[in-house]
C-alpha positions in Angstrom: 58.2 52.1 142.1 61.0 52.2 144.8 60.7 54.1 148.1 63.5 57.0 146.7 61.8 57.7 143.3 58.8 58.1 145.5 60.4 60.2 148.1 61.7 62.1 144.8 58.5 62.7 143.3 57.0 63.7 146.7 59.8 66.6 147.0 59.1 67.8 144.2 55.2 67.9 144.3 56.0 69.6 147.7 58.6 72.4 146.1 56.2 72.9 143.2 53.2 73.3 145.9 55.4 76.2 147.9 56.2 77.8 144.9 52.6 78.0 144.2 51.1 79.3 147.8 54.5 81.7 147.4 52.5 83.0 144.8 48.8 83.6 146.4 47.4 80.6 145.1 45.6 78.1 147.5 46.1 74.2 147.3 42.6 72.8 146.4 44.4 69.2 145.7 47.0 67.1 145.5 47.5 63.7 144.3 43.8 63.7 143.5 43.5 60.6 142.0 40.1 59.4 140.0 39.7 55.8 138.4 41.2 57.5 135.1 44.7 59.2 137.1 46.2 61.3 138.9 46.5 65.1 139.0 49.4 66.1 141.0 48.4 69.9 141.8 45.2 71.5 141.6 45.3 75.2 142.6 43.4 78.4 142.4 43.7 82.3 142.6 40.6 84.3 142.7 38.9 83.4 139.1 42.2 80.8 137.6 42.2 77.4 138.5 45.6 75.3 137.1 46.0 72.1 137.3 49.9 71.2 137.4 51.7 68.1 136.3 55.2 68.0 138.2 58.2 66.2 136.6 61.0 65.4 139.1 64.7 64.6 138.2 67.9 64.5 139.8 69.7 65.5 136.8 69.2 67.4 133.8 71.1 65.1 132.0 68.2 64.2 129.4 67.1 67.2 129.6 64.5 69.3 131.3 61.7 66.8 132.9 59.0 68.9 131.0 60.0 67.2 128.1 58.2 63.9 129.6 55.0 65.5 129.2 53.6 64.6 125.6 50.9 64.7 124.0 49.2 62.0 125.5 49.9 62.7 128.8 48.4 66.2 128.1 44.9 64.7 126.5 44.7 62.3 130.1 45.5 65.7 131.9 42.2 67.5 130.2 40.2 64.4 130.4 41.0 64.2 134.4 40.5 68.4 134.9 37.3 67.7 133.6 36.9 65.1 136.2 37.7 67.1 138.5 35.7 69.8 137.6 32.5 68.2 137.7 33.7 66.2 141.0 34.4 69.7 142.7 32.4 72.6 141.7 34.1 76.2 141.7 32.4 79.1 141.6 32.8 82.0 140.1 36.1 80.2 137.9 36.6 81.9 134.5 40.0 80.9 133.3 41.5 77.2 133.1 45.2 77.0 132.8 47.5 73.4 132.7 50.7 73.9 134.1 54.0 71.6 134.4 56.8 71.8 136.7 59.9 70.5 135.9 62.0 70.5 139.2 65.7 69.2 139.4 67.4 69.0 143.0 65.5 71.7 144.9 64.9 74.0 141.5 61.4 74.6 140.2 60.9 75.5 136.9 57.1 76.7 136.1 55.7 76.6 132.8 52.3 78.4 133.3 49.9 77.7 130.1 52.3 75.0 128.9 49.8 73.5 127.3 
């Protein structure tokens, strides 16, 4: 990967992680990584943990960068939550959510529940 697609993806993790403390939630990870992947953004407020796959483009011109998250990408997502999970016990979590955000230039789009 060159150093500007990584300097891409980093800006958007970074956007999609201010978005999130905008909201009240707290960072618990990102870029956790396990021998299976990579979760970009764990999060949590009060009983909700999301775990949030971000998609970063410079243009929309193939369309939104959510679209880049099928459905295999969302089965490694669950297995790796899991992972987490038992790697990092939360108490007192009820709800799990999986999030993506597709960002474009300095634009955050959040899909809460997207899957």
């Amino acid at each position: 990967m060159t150093r500007a697609r990584l300097r891409l993806g980093v800006s958007g993790e970074s956007l999609a992680a201010r978005w999130y403390v905008d909201r009240g939630y707290r960072i618990l990870a990102r870029n956790w990584r396990s021998p299976s992947g990579e979760l970009d953004l764990v999060v949590r407020r009060d009983r909700l943990v999301a775990f949030c796959e971000v998609k970063t483009r410079t243009t929309a011109a193939f369309g939104s960068p959510a679209l880049a998250v099928g459905h295999g990408k969302q089965q490694r997502l669950r297995r790796l939550a899991g992972e987490d999970l038992a790697a990092h016990v939360q108490a007192g979590v009820a709800d799990l959510r999986f999030d993506v955000a597709a960002v474009i230039g300095d634009e955050v789009e959040m899909i809460e529940a997207a899957f």
